[in-house]
C-alpha positions as a LaTeX table, in Angstrom:
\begin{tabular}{lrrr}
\hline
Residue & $x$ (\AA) & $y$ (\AA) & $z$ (\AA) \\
\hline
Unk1 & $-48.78$ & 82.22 & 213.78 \\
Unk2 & $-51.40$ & 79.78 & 215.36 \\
Unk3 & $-53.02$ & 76.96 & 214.10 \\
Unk4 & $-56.45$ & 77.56 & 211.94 \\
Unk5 & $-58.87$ & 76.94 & 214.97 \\
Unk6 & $-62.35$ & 78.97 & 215.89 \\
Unk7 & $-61.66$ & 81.14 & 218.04 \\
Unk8 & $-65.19$ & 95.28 & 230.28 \\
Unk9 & $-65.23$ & 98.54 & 229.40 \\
Unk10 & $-62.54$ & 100.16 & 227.82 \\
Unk11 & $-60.04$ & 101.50 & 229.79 \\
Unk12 & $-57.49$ & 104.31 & 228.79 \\
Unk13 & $-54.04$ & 104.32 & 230.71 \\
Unk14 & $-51.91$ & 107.83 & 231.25 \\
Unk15 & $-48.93$ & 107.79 & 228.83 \\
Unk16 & $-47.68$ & 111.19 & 230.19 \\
Unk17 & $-45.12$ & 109.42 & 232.07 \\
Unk18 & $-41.38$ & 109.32 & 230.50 \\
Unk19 & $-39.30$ & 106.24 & 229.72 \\
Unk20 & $-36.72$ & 105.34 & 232.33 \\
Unk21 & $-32.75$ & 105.84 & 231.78 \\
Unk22 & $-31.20$ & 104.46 & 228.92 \\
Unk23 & $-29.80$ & 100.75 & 229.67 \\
Unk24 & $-27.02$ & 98.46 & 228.24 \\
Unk25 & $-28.44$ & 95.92 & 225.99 \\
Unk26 & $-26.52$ & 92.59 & 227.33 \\
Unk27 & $-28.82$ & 89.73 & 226.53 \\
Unk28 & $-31.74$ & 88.52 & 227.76 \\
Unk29 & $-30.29$ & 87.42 & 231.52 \\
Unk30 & $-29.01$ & 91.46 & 232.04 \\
Unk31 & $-32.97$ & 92.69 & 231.07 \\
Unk32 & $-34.35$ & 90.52 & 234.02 \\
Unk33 & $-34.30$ & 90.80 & 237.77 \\
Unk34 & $-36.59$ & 88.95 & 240.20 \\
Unk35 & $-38.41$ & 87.15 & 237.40 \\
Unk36 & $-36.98$ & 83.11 & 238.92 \\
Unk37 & $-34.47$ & 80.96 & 238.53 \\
Unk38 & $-33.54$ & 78.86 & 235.53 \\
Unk39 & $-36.01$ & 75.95 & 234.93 \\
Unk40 & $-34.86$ & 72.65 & 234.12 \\
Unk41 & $-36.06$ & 72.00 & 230.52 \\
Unk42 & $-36.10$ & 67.85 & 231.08 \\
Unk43 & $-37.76$ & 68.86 & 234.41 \\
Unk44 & $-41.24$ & 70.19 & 232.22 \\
Unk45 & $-44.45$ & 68.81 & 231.88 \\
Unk46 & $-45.75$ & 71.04 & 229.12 \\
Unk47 & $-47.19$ & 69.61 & 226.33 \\
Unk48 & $-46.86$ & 70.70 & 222.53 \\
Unk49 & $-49.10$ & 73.74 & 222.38 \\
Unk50 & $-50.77$ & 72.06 & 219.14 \\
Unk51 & $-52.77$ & 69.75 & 221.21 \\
Unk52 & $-54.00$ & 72.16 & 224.01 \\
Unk53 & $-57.44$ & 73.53 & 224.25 \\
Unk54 & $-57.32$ & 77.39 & 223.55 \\
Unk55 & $-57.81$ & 79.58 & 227.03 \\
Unk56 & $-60.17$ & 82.34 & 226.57 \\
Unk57 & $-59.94$ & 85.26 & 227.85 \\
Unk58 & $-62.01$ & 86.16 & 231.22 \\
Unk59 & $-63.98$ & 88.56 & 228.81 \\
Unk60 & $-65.55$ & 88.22 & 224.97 \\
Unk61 & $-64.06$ & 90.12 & 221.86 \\
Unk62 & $-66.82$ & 93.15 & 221.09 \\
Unk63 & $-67.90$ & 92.95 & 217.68 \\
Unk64 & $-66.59$ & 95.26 & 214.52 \\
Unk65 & $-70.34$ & 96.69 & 215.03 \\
Unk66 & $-69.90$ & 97.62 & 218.34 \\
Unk67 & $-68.26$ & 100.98 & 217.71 \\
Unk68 & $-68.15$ & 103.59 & 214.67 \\
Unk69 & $-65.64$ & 100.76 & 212.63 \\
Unk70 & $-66.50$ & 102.18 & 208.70 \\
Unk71 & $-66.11$ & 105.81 & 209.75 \\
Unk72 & $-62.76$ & 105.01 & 211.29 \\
Unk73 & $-61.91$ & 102.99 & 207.60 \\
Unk74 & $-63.07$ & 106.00 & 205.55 \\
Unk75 & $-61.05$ & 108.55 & 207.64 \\
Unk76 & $-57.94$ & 105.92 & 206.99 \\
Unk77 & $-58.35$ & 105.91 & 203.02 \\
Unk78 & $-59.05$ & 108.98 & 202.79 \\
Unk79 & $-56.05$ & 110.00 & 204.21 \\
Unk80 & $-53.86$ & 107.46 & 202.41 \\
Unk81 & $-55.41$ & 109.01 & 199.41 \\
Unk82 & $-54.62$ & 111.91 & 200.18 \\
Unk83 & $-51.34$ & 111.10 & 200.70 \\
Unk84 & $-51.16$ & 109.53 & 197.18 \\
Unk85 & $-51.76$ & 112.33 & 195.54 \\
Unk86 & $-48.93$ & 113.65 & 195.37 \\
Unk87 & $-48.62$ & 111.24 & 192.59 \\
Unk88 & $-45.66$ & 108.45 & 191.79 \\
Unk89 & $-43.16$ & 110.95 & 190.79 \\
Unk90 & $-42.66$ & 111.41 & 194.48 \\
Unk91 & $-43.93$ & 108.24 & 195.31 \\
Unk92 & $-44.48$ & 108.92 & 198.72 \\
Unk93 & $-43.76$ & 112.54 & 199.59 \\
Unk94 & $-41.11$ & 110.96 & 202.24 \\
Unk95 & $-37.86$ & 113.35 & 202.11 \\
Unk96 & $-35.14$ & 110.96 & 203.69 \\
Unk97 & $-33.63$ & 113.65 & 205.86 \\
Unk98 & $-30.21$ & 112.35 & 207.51 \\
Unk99 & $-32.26$ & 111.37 & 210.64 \\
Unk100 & $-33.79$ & 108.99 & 208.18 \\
Unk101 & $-31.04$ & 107.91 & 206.72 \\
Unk102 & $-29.14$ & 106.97 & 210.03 \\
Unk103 & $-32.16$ & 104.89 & 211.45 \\
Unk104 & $-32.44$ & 102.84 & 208.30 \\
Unk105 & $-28.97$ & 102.49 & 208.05 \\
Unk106 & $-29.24$ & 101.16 & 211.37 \\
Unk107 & $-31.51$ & 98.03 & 210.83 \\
Unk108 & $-29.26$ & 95.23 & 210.32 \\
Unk109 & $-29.07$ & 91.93 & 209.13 \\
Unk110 & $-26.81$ & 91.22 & 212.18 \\
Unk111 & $-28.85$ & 93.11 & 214.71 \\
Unk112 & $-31.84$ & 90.90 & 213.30 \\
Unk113 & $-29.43$ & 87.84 & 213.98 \\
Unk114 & $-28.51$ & 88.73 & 217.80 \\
Unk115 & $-31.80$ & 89.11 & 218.78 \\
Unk116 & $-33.70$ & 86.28 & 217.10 \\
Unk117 & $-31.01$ & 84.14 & 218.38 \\
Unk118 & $-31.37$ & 85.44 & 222.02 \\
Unk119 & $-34.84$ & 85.07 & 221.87 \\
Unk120 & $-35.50$ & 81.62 & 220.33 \\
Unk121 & $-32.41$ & 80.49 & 222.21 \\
Unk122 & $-33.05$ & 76.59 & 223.51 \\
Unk123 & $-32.53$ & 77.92 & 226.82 \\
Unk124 & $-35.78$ & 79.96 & 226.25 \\
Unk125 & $-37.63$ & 76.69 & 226.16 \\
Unk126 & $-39.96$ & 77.73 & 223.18 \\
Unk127 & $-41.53$ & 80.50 & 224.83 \\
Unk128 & $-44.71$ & 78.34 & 225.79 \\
Unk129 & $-47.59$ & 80.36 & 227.98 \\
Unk130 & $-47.07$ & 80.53 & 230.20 \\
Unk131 & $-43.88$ & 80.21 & 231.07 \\
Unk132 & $-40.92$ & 81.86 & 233.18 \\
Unk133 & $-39.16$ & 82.24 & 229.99 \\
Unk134 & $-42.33$ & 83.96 & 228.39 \\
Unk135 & $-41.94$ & 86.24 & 230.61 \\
Unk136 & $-38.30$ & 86.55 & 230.96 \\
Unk137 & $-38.77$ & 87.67 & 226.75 \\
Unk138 & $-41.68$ & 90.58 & 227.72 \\
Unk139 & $-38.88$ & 91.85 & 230.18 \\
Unk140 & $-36.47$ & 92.02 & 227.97 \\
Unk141 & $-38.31$ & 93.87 & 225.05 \\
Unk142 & $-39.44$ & 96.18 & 227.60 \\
Unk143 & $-35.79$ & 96.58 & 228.21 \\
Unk144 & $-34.90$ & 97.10 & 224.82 \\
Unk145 & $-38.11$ & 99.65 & 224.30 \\
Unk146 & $-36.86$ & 101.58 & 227.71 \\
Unk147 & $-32.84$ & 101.46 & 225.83 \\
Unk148 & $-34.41$ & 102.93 & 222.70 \\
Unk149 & $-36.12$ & 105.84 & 224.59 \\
Unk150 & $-39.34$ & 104.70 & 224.08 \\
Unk151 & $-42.16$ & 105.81 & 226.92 \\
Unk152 & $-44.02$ & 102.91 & 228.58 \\
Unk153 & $-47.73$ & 102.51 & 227.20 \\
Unk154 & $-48.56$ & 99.83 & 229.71 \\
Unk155 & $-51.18$ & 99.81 & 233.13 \\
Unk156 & $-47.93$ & 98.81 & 234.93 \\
Unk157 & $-44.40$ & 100.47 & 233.24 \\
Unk158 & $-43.91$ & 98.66 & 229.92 \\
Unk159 & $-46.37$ & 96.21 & 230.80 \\
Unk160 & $-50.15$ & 94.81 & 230.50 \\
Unk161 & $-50.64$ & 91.87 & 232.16 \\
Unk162 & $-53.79$ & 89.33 & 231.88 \\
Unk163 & $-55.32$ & 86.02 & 233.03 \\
Unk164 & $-55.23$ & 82.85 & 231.44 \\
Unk165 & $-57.65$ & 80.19 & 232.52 \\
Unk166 & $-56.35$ & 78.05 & 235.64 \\
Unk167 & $-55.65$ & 81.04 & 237.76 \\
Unk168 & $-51.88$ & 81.73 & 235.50 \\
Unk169 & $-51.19$ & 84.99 & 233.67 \\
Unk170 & $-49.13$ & 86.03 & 230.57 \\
Unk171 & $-47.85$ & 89.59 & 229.99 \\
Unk172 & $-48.39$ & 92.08 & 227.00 \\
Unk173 & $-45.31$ & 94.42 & 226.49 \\
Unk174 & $-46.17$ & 98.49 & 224.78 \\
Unk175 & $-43.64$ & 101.43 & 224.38 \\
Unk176 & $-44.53$ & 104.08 & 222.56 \\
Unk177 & $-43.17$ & 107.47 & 220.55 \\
Unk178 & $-45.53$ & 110.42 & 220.71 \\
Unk179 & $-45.86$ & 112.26 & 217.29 \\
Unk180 & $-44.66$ & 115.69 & 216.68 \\
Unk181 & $-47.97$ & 117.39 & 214.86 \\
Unk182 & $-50.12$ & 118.40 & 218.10 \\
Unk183 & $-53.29$ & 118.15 & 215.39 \\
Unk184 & $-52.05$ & 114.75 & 215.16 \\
Unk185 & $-50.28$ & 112.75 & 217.72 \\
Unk186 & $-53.56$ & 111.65 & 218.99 \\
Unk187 & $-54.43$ & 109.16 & 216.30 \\
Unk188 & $-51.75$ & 106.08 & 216.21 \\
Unk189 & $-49.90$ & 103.54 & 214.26 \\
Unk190 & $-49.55$ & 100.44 & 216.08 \\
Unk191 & $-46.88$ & 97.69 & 215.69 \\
Unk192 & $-47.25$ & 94.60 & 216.68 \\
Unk193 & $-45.46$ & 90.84 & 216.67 \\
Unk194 & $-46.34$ & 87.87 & 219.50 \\
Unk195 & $-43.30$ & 86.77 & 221.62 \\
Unk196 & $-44.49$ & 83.62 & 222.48 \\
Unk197 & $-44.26$ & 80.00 & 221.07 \\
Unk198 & $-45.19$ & 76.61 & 222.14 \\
Unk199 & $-42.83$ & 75.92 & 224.42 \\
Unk200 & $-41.53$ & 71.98 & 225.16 \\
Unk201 & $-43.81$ & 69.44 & 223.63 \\
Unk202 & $-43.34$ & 66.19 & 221.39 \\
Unk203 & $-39.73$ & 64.96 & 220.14 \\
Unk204 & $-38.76$ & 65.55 & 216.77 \\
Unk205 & $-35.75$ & 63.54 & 215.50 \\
Unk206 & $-34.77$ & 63.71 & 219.59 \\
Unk207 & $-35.45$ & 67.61 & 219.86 \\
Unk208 & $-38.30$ & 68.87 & 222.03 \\
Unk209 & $-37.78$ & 72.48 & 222.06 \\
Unk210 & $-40.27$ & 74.02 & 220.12 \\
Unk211 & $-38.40$ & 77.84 & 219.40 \\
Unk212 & $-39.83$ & 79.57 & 217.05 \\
Unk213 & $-37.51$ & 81.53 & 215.37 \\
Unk214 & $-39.69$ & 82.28 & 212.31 \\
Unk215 & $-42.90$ & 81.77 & 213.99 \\
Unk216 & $-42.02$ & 84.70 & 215.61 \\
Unk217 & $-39.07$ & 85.51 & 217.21 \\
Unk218 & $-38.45$ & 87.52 & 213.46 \\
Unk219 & $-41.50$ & 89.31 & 214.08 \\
Unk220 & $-40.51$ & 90.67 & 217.48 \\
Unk221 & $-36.75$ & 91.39 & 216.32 \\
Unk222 & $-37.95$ & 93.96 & 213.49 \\
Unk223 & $-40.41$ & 95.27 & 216.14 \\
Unk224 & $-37.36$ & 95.99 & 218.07 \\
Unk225 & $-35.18$ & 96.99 & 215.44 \\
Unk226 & $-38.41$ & 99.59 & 214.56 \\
Unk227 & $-38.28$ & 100.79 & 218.13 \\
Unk228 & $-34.94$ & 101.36 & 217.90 \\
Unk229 & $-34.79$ & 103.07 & 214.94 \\
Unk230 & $-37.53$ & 105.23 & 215.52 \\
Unk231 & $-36.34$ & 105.99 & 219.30 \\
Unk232 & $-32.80$ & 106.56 & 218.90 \\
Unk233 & $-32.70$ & 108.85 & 215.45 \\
Unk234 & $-34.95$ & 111.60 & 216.72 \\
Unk235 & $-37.19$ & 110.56 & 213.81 \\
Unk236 & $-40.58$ & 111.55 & 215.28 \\
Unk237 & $-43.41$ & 111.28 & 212.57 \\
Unk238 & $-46.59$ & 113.58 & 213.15 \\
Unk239 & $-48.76$ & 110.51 & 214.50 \\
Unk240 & $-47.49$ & 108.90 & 217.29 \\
Unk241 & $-46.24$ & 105.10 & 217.08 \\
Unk242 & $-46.94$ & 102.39 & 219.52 \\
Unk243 & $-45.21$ & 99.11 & 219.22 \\
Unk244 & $-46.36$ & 95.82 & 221.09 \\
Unk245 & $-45.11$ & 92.33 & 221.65 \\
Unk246 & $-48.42$ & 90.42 & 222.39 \\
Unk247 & $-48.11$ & 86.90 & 224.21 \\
Unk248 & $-50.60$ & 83.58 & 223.78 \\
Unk249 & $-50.93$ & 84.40 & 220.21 \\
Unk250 & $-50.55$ & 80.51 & 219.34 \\
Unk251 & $-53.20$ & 80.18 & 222.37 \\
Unk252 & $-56.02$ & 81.74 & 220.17 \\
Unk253 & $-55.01$ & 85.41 & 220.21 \\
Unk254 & $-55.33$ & 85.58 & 223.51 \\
Unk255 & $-53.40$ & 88.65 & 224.22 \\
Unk256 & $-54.12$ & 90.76 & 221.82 \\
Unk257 & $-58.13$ & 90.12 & 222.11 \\
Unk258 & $-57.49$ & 91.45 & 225.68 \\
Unk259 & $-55.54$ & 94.69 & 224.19 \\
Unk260 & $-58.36$ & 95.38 & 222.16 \\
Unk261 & $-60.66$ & 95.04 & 225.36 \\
Unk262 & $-58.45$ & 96.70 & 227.37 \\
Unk263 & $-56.72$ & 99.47 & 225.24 \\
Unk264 & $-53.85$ & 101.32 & 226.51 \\
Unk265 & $-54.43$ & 103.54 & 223.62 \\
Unk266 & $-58.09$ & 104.25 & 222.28 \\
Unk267 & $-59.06$ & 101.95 & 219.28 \\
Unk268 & $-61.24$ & 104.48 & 217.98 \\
Unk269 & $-58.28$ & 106.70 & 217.66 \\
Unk270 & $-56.07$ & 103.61 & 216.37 \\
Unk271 & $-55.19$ & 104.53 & 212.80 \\
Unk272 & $-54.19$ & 100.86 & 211.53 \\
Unk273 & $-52.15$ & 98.12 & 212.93 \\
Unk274 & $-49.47$ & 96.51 & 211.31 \\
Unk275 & $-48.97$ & 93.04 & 212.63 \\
Unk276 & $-45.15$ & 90.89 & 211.69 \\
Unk277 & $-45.59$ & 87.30 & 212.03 \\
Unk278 & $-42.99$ & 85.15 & 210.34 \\
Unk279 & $-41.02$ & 87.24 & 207.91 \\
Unk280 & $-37.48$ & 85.49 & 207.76 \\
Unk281 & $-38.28$ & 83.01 & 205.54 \\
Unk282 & $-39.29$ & 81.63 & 201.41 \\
Unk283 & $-38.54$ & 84.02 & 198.34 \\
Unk284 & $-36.00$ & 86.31 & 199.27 \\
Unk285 & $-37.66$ & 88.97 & 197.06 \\
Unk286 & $-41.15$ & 89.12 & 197.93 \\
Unk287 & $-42.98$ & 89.63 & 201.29 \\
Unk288 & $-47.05$ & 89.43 & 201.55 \\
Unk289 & $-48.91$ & 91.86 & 203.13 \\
Unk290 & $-52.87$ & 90.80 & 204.05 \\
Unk291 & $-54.97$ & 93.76 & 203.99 \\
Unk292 & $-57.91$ & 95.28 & 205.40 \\
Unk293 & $-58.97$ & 97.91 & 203.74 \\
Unk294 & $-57.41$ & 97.11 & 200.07 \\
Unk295 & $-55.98$ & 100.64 & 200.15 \\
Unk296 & $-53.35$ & 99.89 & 203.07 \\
Unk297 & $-51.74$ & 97.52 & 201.61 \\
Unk298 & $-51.75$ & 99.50 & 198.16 \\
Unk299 & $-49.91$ & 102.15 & 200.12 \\
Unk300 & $-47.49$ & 98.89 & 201.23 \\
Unk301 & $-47.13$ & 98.31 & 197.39 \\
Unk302 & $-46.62$ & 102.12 & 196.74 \\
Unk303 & $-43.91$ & 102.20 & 199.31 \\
Unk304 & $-41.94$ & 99.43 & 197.74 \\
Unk305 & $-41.77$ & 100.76 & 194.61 \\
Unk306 & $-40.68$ & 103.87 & 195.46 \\
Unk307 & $-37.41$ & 102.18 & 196.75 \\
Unk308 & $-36.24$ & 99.90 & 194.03 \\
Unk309 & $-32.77$ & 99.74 & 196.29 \\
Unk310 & $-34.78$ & 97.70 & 199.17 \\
Unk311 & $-35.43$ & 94.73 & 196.27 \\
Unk312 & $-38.95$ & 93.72 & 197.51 \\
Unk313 & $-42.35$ & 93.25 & 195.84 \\
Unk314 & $-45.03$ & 93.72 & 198.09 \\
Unk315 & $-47.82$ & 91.23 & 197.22 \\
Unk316 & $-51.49$ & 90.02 & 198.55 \\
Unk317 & $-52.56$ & 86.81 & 200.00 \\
Unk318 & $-51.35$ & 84.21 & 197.86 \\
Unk319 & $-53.38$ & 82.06 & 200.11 \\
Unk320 & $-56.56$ & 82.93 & 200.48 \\
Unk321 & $-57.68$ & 79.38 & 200.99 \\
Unk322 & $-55.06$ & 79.48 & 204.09 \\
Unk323 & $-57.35$ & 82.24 & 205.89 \\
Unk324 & $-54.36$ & 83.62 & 206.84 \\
Unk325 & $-55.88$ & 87.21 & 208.07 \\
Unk326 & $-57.26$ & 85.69 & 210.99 \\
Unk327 & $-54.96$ & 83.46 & 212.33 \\
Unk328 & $-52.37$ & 86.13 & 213.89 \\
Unk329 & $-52.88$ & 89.13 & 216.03 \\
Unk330 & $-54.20$ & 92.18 & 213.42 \\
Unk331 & $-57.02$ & 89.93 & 213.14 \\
Unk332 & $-58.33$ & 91.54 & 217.03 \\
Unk333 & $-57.90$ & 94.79 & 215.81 \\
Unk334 & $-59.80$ & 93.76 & 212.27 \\
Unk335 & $-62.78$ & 92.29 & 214.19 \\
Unk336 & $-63.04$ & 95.80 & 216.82 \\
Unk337 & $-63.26$ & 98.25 & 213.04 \\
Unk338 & $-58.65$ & 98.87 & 213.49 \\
Unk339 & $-57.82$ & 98.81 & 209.72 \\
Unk340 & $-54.69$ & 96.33 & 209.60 \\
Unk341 & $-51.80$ & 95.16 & 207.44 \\
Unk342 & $-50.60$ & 91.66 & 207.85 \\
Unk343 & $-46.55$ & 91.28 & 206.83 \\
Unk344 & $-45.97$ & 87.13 & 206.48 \\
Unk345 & $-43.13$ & 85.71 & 204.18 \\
Unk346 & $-46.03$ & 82.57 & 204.67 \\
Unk347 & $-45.68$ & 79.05 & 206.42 \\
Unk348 & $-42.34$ & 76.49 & 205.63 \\
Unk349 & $-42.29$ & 72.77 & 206.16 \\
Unk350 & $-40.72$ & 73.93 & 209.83 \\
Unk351 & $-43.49$ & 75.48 & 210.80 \\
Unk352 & $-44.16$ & 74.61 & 214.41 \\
Unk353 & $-41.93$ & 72.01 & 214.46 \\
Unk354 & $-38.69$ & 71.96 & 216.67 \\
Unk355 & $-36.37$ & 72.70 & 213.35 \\
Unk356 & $-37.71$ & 76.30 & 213.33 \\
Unk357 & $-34.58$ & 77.61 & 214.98 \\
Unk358 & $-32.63$ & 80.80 & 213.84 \\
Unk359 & $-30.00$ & 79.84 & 211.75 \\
Unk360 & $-32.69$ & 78.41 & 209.26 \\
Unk361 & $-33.91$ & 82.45 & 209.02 \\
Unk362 & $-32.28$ & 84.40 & 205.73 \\
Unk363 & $-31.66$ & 87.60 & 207.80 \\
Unk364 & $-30.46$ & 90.06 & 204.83 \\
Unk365 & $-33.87$ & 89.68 & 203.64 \\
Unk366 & $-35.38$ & 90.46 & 207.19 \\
Unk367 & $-33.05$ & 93.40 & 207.07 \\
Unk368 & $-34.85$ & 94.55 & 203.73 \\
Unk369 & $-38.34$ & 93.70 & 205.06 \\
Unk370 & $-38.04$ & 95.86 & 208.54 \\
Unk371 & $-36.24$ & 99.06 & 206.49 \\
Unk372 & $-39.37$ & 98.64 & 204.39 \\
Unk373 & $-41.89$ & 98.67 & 207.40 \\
Unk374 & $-40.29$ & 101.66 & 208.74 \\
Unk375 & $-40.10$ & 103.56 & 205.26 \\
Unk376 & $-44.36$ & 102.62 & 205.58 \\
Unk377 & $-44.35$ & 103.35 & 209.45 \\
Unk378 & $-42.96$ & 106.93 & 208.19 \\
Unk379 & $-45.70$ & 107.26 & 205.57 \\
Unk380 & $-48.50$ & 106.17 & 207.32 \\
Unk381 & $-47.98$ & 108.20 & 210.35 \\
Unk382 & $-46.75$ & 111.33 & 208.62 \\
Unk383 & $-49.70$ & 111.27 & 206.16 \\
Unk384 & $-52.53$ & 113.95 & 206.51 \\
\hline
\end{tabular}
């Protein structure tokens, strides 16, 4: 999650290409070829990413009013409404076929563990953008999407790559599942968490390595675990699901304003995002989810209730004097008409400080949090 500062024509890629053959999953150093050699951290001259200037993208975000934004928020609640109606005896119409059953069963509070360590590693430097090991993250999710089965929903394979200011560029990663319902599987659901962090900057009790294990190397675990789930259970919902890990988030959004710009998948046929930014940490009961419209995260609220087994309340900004919404990636989508749903546990007194590393996370809760957001993934993108 960043700091509270201010902050071309659409194009739509061909997703009728499959995803590759399935891959071992070995670590971060087996996902990568040709990306460089290992960097010396003592070597760096990055600074702490609090104290840069934000790099803007080469183009400017398009307003909500640019495009039909309250038609696409009706159509949303009205369809969450509809699928309400069914009424809290069957809280939300989900039957949890054995499909179901296997891909919740197989988001794990170890898997969680493996991968948050992997990514917010010390030898990952903090993930600053850019940086090799940046990069050497959006290769390995796109690994992980291509071992899960997922198709690439980037220009280039898995990927989306953009310019930073000073001639550098960082990389978006998108897989995708296409939904089963041919009347629907052109609207979407999209996932997203930022992979990146701020890198190598000033010493903290001797420690320079910034690495983000809440803030958010949680955030792109679940995604994964989500991916995974989804990919590898033959669960296919009737909307399709995209999931992306955005970079220079803690630059000013950076990334995901140039998704929105540059959609792989038409916003006007987004039907909400649901953005993860630090969720490992605080109560172990209770996760927030920061809405836009009020009746997303209702549906969020609906979902938990329905299973008492997951031990989660689902609650709204807490907050609100934090301006939470719009310091993390749904706000892009919020600000081009997307609705969104914003899943935080909140900020810690590690936040962006070099003692956010992953054995401070609670992962059994993470575990409980990412079976919830695929419980809502199902209801969102198999409502009518």
């Amino acid at each position: 999650m960043r700091l509270a500062l201010n902050l071309a024509p659409r194009r739509v890629v061909d997703h009728t290409r499959k995803a590759g053959s399935h891959r071992t999953k070995d670590g971060l150093s087996r996902a990568i070829s040709g990306v460089g050699a290992e960097v010396d951290i003592l070597d760096r001259t990055r600074v702490n990413t609090v104290k840069r200037s934000i790099r803007e993208p080469a183009e400017p975000m398009r307003k909500a009013g640019s495009r039909p934004a309250l038609s696409r928020t009706v159509a949303v609640c009205a369809a969450i409404a509809m699928a309400a109606a069914c009424g809290e005896s069957g809280p939300t119409g989900l039957e949890l076929t054995p499909e179901i059953e296997g891909a919740l069963a197989s988001i794990t509070a170890g898997d969680l563990s493996t991968r948050v360590g992997l990514i917010a590693h010390d030898s990952m430097a903090g993930r600053g953008t850019p940086s090799t090991e940046l990069q050497m993250t959006a290769a390995f999710v796109a690994d992980e999407f291509q071992s899960a089965g997922l198709r690439p929903g980037g220009e280039d394979g898995y990927f989306q790559r953009f310019p930073l200011q000073g001639g550098s560029e960082a990389t978006n990663t998108i897989g995708w599942i296409e939904g089963a319902d041919p009347a629907f599987r052109s609207e979407y659901i999209v996932f997203s968490a930022h992979m990146d962090h701020l890198g190598v900057g000033l010493p903290l009790e001797g420690d320079t390595i910034y690495n983000g294990a809440d803030d958010n190397a949680s955030g792109t675990a679940a995604i994964l675990e989500l991916a995974e789930a989804f990919g590898r259970f033959g669960v296919q919902p009737r909307r399709s699901v995209v999931f992306i890990g955005f970079s220079a988030e803690e630059l000013g959004l950076v990334g995901s304003r140039w998704y929105v710009d540059h959609p792989t998948f038409p916003l006007e046929s987004t039907f909400a995002n649901i953005n993860l930014d630090m969720i490992g940490r605080n109560w172990r009961d209770t996760i927030v989810a920061l809405r836009s419209p009020d009746e997303l995260g209702e549906t969020a609220e609906r979902v938990a209730r329905a299973h008492p087994e997951l031990g989660l309340t689902v609650i709204d900004d807490p907050w609100p004097n934090l301006s939470l919404l719009s310091r993390s990636d749904q706000w892009s989508f919020i600000r081009n008409g997307v609705p969104a749903l914003f899943f935080t546990s909140g900020l810690h007194v590690d936040y962006h400080t070099p003692r956010d590393e992953a054995d401070r996370l609670d992962y059994e809760k993470t575990e409980r949090v990412t079976r919830l957001l695929f419980l809502l993934a199902l209801e969102l993108a198999g409502s009518q």
